[in-house]
VMD Tcl script that builds the backbone (N, CA, C; Angstrom):
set m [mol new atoms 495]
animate dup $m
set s [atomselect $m all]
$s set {name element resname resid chain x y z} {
  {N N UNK 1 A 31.426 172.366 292.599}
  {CA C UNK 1 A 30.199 172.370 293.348}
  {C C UNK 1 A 30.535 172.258 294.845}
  {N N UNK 2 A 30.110 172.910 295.964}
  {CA C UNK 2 A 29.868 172.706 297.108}
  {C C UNK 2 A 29.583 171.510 297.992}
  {N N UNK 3 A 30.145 171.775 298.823}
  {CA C UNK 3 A 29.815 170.218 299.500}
  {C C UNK 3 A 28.400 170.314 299.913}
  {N N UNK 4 A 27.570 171.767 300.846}
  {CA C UNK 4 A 26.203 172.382 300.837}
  {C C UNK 4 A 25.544 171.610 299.821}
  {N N UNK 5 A 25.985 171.808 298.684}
  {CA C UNK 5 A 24.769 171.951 297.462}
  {C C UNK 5 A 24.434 170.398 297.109}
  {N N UNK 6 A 25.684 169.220 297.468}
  {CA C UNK 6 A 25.618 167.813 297.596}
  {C C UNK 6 A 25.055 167.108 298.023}
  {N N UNK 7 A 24.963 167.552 299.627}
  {CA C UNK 7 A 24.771 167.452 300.645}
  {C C UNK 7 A 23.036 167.429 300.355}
  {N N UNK 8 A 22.276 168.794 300.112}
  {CA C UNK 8 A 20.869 168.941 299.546}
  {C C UNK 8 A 20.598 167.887 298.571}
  {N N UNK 9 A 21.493 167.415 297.357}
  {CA C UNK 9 A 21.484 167.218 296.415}
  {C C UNK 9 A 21.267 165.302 296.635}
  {N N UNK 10 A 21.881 165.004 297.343}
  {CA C UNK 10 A 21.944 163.376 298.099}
  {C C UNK 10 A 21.231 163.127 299.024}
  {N N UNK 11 A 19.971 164.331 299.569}
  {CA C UNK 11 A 19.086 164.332 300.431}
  {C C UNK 11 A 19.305 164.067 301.965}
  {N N UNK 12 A 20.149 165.030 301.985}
  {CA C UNK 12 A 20.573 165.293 303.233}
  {C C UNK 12 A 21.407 164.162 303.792}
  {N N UNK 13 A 22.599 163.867 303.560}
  {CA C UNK 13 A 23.024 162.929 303.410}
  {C C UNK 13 A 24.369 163.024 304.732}
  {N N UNK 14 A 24.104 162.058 305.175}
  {CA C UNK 14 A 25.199 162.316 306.533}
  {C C UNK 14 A 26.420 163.081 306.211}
  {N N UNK 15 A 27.667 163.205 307.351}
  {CA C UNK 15 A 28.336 163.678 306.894}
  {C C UNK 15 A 29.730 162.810 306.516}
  {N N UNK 16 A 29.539 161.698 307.294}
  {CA C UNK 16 A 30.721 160.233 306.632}
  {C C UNK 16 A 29.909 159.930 305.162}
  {N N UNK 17 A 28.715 159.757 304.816}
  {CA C UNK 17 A 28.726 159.221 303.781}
  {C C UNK 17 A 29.127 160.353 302.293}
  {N N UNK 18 A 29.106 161.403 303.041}
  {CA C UNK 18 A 29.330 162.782 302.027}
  {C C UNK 18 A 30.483 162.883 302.022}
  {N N UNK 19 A 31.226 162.858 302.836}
  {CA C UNK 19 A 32.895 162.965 303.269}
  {C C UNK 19 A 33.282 161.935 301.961}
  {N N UNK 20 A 32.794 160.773 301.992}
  {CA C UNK 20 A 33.230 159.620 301.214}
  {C C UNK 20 A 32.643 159.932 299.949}
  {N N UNK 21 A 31.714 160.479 299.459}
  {CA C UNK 21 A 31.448 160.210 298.090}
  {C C UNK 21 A 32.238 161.545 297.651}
  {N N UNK 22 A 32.618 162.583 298.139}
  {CA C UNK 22 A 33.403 163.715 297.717}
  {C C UNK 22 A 34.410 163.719 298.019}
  {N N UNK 23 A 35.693 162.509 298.735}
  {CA C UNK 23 A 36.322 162.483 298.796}
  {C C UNK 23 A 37.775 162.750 297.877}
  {N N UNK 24 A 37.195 162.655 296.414}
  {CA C UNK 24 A 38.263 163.234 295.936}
  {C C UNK 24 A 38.887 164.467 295.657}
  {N N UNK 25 A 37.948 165.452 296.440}
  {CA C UNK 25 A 38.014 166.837 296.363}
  {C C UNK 25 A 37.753 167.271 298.155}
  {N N UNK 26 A 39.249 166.989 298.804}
  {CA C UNK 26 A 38.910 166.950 300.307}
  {C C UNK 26 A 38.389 168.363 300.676}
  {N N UNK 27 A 39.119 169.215 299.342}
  {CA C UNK 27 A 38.934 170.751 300.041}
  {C C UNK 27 A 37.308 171.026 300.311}
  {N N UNK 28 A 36.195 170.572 299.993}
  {CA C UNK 28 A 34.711 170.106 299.955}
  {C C UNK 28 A 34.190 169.585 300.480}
  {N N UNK 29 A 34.595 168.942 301.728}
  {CA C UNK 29 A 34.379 168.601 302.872}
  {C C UNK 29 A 32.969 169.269 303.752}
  {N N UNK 30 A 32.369 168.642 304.076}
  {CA C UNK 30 A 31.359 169.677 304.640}
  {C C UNK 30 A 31.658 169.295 306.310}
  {N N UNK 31 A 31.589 170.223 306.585}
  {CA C UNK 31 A 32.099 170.686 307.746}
  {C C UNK 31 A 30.775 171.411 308.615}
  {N N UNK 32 A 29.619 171.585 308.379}
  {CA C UNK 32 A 28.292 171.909 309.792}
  {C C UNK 32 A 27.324 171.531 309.006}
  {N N UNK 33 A 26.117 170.909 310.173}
  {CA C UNK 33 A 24.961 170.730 309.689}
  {C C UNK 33 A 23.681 171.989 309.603}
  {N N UNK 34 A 23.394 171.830 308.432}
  {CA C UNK 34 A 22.110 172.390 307.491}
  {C C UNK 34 A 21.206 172.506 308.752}
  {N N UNK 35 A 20.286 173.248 308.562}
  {CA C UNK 35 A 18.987 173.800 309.410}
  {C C UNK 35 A 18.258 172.942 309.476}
  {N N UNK 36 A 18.154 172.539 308.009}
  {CA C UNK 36 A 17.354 171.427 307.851}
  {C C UNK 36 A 17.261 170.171 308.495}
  {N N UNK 37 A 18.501 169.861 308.528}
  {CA C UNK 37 A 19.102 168.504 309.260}
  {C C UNK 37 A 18.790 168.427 310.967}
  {N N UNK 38 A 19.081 169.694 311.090}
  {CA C UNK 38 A 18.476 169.941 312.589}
  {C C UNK 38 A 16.917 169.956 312.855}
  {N N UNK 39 A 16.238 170.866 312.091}
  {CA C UNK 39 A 15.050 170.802 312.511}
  {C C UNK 39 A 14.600 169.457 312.411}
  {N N UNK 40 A 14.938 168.643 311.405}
  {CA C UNK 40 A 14.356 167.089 311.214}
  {C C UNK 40 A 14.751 166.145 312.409}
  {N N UNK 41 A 15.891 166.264 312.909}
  {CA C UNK 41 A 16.144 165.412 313.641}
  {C C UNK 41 A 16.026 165.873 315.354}
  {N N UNK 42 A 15.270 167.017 315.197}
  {CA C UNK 42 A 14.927 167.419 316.468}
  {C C UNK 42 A 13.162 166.330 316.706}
  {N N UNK 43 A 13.289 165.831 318.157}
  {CA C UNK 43 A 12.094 165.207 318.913}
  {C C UNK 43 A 11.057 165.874 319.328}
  {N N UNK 44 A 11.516 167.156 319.822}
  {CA C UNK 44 A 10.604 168.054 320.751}
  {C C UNK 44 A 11.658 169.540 321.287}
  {N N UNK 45 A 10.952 170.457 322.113}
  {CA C UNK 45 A 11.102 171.357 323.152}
  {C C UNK 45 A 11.772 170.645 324.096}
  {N N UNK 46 A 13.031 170.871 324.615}
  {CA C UNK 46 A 13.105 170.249 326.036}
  {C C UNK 46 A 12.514 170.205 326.866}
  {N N UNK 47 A 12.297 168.919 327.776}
  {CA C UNK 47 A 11.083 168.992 328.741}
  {C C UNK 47 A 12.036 169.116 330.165}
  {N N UNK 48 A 11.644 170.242 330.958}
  {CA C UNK 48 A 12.434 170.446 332.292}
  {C C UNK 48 A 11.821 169.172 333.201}
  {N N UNK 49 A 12.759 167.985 333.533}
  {CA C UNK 49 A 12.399 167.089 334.183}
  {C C UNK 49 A 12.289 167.845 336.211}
  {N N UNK 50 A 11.484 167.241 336.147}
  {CA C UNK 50 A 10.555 167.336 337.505}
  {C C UNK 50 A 10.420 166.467 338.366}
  {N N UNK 51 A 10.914 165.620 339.239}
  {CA C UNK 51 A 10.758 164.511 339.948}
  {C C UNK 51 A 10.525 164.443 341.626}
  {N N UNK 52 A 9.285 163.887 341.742}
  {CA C UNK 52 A 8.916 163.955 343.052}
  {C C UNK 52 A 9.453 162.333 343.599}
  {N N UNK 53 A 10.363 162.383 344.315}
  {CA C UNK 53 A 10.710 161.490 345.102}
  {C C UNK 53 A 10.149 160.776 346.607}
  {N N UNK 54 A 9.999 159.437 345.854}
  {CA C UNK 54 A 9.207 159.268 347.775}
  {C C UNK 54 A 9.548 157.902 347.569}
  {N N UNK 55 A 10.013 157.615 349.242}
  {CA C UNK 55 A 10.886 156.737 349.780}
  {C C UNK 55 A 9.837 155.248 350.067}
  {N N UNK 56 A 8.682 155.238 349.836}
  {CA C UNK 56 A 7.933 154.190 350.755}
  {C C UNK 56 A 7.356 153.586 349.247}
  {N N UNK 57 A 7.255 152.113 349.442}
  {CA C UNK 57 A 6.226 151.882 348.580}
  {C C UNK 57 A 4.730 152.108 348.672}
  {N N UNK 58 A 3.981 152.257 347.494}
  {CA C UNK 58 A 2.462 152.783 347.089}
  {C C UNK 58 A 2.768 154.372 347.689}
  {N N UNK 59 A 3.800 155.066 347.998}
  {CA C UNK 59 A 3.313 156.563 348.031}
  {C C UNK 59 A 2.639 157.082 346.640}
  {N N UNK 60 A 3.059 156.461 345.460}
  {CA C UNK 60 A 3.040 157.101 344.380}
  {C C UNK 60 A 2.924 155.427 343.548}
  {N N UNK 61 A 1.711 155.515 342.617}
  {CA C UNK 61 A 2.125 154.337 341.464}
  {C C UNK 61 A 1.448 154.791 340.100}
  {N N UNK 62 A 2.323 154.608 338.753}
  {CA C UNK 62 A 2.262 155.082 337.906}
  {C C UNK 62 A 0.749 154.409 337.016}
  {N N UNK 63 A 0.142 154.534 336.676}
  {CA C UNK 63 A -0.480 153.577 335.870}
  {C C UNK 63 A -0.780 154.326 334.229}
  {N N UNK 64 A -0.923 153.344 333.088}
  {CA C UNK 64 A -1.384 153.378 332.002}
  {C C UNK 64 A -1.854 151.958 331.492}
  {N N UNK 65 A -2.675 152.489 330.053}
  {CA C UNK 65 A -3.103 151.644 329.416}
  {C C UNK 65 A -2.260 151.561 328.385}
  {N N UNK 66 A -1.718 149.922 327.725}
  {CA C UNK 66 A -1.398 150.637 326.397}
  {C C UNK 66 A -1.743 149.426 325.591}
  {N N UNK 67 A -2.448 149.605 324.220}
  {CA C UNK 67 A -2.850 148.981 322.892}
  {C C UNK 67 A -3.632 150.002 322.125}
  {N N UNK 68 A -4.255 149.210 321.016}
  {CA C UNK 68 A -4.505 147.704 320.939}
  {C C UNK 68 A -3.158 146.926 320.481}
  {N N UNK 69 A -3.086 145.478 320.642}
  {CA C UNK 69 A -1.272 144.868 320.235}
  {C C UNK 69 A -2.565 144.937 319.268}
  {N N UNK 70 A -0.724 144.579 317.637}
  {CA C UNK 70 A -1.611 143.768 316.235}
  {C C UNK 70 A -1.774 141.952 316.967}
  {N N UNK 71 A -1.198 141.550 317.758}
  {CA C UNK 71 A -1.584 140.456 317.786}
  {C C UNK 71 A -1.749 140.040 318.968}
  {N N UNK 72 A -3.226 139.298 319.070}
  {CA C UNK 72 A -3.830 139.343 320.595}
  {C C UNK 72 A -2.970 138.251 321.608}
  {N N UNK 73 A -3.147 138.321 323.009}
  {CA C UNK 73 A -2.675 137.635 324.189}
  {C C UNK 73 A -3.044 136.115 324.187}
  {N N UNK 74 A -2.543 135.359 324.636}
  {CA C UNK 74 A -3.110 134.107 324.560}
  {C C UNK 74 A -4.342 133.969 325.132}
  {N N UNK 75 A -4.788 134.643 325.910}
  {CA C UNK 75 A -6.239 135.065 326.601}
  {C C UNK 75 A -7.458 135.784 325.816}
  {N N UNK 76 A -7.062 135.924 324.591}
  {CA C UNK 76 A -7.458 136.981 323.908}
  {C C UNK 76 A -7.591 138.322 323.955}
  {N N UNK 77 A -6.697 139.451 324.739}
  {CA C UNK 77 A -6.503 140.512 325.251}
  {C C UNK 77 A -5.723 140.931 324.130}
  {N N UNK 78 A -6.411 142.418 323.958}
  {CA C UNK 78 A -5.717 143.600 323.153}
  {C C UNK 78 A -4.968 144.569 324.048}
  {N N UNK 79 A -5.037 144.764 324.871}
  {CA C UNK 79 A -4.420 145.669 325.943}
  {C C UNK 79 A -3.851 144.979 326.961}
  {N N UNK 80 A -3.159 146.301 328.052}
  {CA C UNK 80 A -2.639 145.517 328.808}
  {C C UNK 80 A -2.213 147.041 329.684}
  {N N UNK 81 A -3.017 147.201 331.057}
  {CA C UNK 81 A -2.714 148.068 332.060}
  {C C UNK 81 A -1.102 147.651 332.772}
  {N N UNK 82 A -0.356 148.635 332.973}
  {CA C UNK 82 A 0.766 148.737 333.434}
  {C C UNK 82 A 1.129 148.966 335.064}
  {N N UNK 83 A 1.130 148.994 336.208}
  {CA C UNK 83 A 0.939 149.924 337.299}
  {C C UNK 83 A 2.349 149.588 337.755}
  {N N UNK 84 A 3.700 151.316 338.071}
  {CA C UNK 84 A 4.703 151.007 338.161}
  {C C UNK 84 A 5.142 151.664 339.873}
  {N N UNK 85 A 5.257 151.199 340.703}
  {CA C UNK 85 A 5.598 152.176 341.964}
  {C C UNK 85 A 6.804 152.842 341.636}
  {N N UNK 86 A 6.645 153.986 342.142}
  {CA C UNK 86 A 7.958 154.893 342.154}
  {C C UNK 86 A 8.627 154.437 343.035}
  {N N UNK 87 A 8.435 154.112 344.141}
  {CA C UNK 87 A 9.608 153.961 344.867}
  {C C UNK 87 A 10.561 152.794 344.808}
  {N N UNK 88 A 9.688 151.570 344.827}
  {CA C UNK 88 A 10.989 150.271 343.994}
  {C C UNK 88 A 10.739 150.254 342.747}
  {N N UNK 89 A 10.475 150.776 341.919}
  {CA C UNK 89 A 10.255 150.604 340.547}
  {C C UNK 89 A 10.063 149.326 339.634}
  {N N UNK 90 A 9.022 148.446 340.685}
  {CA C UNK 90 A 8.403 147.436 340.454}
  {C C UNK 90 A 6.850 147.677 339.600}
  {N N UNK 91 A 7.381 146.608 338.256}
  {CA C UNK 91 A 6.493 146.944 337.309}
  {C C UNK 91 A 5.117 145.855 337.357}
  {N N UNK 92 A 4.073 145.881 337.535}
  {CA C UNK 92 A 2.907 144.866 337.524}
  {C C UNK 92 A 1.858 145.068 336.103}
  {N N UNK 93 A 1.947 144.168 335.357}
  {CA C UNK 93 A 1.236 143.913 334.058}
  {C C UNK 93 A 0.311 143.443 333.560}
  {N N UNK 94 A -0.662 143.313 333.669}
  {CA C UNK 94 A -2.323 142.903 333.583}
  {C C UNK 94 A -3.053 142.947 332.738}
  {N N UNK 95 A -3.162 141.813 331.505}
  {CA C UNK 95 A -3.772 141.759 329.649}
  {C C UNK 95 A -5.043 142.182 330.172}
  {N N UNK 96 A -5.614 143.071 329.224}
  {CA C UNK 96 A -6.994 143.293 329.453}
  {C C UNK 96 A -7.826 142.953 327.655}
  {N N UNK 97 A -8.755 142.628 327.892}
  {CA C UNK 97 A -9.637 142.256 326.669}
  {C C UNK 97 A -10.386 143.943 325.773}
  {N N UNK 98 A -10.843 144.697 327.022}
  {CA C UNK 98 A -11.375 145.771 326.530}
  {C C UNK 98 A -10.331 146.950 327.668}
  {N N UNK 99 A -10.911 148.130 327.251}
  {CA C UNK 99 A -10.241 149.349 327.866}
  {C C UNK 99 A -10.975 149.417 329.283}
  {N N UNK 100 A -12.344 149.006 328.797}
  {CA C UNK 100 A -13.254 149.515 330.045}
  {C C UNK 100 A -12.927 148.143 331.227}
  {N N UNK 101 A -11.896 147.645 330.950}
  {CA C UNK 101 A -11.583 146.549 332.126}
  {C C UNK 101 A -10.443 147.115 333.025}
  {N N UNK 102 A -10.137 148.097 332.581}
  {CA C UNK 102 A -9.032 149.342 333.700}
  {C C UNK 102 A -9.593 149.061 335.178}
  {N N UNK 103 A -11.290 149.590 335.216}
  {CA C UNK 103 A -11.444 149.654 336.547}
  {C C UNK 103 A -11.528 148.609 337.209}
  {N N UNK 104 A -12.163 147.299 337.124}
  {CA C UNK 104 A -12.065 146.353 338.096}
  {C C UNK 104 A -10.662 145.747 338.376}
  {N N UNK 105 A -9.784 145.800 337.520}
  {CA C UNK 105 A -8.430 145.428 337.381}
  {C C UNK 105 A -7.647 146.043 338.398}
  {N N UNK 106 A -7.862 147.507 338.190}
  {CA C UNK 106 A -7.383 148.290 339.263}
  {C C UNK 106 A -7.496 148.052 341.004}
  {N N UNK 107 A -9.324 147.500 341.390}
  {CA C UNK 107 A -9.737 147.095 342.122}
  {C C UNK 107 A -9.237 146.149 342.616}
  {N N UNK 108 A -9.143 144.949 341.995}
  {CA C UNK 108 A -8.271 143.750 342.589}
  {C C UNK 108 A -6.644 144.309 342.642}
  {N N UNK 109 A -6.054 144.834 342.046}
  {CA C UNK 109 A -4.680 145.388 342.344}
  {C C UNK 109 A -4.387 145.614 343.256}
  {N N UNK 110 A -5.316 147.040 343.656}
  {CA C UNK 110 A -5.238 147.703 345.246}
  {C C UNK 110 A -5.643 146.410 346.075}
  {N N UNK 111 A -6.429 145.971 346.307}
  {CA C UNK 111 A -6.462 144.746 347.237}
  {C C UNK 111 A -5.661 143.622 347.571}
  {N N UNK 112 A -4.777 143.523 346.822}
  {CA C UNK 112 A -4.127 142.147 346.288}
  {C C UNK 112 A -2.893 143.437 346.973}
  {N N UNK 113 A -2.895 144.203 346.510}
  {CA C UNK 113 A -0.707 145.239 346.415}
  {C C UNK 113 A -1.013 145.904 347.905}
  {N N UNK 114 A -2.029 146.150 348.475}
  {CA C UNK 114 A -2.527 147.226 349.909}
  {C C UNK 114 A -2.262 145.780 350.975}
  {N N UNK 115 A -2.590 144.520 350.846}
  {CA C UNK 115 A -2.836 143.413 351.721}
  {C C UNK 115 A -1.078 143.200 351.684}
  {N N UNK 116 A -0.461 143.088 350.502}
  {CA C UNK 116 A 0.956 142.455 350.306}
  {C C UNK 116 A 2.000 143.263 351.056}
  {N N UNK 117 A 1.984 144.480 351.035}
  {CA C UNK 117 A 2.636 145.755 351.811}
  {C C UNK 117 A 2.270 146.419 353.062}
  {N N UNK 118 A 0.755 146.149 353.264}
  {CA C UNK 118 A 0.534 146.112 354.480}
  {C C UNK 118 A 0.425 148.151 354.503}
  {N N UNK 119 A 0.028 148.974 353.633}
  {CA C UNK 119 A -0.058 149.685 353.855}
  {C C UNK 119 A -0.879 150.056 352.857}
  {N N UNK 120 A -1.916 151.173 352.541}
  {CA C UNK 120 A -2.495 152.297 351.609}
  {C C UNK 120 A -1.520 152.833 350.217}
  {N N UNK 121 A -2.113 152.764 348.967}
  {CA C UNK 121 A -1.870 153.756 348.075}
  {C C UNK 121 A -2.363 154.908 348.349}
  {N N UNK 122 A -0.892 156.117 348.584}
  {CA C UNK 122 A -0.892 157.238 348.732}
  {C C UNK 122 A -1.494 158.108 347.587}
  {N N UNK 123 A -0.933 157.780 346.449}
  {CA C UNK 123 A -1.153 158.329 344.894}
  {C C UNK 123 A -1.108 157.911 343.634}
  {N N UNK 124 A -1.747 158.223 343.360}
  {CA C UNK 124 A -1.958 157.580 341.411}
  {C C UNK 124 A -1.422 158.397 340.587}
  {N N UNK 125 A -1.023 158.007 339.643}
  {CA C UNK 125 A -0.757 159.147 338.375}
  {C C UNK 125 A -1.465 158.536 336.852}
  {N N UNK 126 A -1.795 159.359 336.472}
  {CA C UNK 126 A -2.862 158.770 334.750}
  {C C UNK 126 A -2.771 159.912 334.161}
  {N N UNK 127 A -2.729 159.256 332.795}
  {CA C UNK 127 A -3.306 160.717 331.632}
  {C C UNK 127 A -4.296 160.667 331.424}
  {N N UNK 128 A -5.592 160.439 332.168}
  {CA C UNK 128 A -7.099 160.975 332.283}
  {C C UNK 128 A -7.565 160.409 331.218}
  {N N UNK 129 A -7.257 159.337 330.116}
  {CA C UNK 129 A -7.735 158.735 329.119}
  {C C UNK 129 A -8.883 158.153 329.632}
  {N N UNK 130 A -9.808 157.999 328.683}
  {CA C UNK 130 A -11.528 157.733 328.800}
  {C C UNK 130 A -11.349 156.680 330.207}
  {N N UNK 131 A -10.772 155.489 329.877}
  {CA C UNK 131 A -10.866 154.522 330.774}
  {C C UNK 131 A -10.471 154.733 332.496}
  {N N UNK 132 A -9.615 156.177 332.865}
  {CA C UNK 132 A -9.500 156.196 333.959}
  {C C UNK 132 A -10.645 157.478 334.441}
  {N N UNK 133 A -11.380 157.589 333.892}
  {CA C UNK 133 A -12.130 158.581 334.242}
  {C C UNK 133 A -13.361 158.164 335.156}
  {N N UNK 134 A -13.763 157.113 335.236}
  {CA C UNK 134 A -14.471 156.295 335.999}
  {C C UNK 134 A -13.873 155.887 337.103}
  {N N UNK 135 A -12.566 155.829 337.325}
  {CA C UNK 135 A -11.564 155.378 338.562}
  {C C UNK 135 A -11.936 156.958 339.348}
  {N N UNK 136 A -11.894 157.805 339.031}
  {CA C UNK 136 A -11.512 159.215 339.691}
  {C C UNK 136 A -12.339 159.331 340.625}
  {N N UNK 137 A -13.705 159.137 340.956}
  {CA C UNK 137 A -14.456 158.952 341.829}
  {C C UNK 137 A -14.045 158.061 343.044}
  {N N UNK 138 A -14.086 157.124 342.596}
  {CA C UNK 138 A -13.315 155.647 343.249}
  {C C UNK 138 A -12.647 155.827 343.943}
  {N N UNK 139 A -11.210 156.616 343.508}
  {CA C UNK 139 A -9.966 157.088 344.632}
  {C C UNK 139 A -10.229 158.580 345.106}
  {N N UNK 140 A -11.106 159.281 345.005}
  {CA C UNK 140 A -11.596 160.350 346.165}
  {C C UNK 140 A -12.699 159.659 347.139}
  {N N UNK 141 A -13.333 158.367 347.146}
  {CA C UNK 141 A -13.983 157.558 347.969}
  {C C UNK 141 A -12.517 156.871 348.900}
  {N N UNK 142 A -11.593 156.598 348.576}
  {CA C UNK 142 A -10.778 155.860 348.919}
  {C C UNK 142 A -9.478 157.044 349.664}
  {N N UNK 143 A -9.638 157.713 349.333}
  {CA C UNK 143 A -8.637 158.974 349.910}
  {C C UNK 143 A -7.449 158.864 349.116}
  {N N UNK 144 A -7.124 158.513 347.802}
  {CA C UNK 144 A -5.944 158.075 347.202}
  {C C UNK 144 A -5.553 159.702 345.957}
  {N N UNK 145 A -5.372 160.456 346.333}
  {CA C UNK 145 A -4.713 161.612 345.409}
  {C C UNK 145 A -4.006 161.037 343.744}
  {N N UNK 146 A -5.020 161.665 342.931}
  {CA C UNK 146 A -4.855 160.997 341.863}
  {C C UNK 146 A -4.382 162.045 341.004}
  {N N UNK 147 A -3.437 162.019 340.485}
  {CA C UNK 147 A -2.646 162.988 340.082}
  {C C UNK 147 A -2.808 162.387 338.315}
  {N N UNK 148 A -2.925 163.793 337.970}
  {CA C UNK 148 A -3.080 164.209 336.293}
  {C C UNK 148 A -2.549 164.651 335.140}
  {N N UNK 149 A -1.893 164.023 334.366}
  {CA C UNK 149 A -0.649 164.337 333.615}
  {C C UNK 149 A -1.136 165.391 333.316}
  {N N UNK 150 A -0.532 166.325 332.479}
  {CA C UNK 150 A -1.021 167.607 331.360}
  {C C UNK 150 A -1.251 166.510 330.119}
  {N N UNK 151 A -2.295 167.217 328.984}
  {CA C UNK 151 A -2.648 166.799 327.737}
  {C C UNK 151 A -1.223 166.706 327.058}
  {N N UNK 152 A -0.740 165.971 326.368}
  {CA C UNK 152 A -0.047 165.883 325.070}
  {C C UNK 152 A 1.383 165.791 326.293}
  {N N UNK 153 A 1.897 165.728 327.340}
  {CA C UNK 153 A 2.927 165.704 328.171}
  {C C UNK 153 A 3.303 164.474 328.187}
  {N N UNK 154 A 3.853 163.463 327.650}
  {CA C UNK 154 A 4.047 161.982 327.909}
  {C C UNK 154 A 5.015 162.230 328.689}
  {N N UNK 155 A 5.963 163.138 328.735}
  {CA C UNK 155 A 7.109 163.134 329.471}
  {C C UNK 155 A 6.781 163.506 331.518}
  {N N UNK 156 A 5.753 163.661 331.556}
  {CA C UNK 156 A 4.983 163.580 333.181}
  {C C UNK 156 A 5.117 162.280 333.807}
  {N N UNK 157 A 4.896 161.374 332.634}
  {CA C UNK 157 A 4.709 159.901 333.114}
  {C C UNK 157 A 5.300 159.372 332.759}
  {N N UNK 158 A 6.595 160.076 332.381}
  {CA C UNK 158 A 7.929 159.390 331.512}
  {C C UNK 158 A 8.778 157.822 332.268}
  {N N UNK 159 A 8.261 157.725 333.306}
  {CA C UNK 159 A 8.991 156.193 333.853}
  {C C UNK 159 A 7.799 155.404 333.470}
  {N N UNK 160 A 7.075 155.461 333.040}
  {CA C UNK 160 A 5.765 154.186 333.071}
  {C C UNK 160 A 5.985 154.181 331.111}
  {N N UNK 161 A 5.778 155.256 330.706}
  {CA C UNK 161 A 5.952 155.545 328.954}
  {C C UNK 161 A 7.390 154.373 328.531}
  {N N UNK 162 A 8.050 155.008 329.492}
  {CA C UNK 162 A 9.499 153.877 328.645}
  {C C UNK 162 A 9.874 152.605 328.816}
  {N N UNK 163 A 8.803 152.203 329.926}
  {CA C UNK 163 A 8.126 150.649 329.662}
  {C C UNK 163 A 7.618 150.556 328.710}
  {N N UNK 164 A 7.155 151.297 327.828}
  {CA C UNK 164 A 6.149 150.433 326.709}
  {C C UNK 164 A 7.049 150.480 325.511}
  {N N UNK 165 A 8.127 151.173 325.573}
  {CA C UNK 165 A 8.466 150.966 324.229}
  {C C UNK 165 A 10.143 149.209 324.400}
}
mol reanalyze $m
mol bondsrecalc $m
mol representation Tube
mol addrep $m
């Protein structure tokens, strides 16, 4: 029998642990991986990384939401808004109880992070989820360029995303 047909047969079975259970027949060795094995252990399309660089803090700050946790905050919060500047890549973390607490949260942020730096948020970045859609007004009142991931793109907002995991 084939090392191929084993290989299917042990459900796709690495290639040290196949090496070893067919070891007494070295000539059977499997030697490349199955289609299969590839397509499964493929993530995605490569995503052509894109990076806008800027030297100042608040030119650019990342924000998301992410929950619900299974187990709530000592505050009783299921969520918890993220906001990350690109330029020192200083992360600020803020439990929220509901989603729709994005916007005032945000509000005291900018006030509290604009007073501390002594300068304006240049730009925002969001994936337009329900809860920042009420902000969008807000920062064209405020002159703050609020920039919009693409749908289904996590990799746009890929420095704020790999905080959460």
């Amino acid at each position: 029998m084939s090392a191929q047909l084993w290989h299917r047969r042990l459900g796709h079975a690495s290639f040290l642990v196949l090496n070893k259970a067919i070891s007494i027949a070295p000539r059977n060795k499997l030697t490349s991986i199955c289609s299969d094995c590839q397509l499964a252990k493929s993530h995605g399309m490569p995503f052509k990384h894109v990076h806008v660089s800027v030297l100042k803090p608040l030119e650019l700050i990342y924000l998301d939401v992410w929950g619900p946790t299974p187990v709530l905050f000592t505050n009783g919060a299921r969520y918890y808004i993220s906001f990350l500047d690109d330029a020192t890549k200083y992360l600020w973390l803020f439990p929220l109880k509901l989603k729709s607490d994005a916007y005032p949260t945000f509000i005291n942020f900018q006030t509290a992070i604009e007073r501390q730096f002594d300068t304006k948020i240049k730009a925002l970045q969001s994936d337009w989820g329900g809860e920042f859609r009420s902000l969008h007004k807000y920062l064209h009142s405020q002159g703050i360029n609020h920039r919009i991931t693409c749908p289904y793109t996590h990799q746009q907002a890929g420095a704020i995303e790999r905080r959460h995991c």
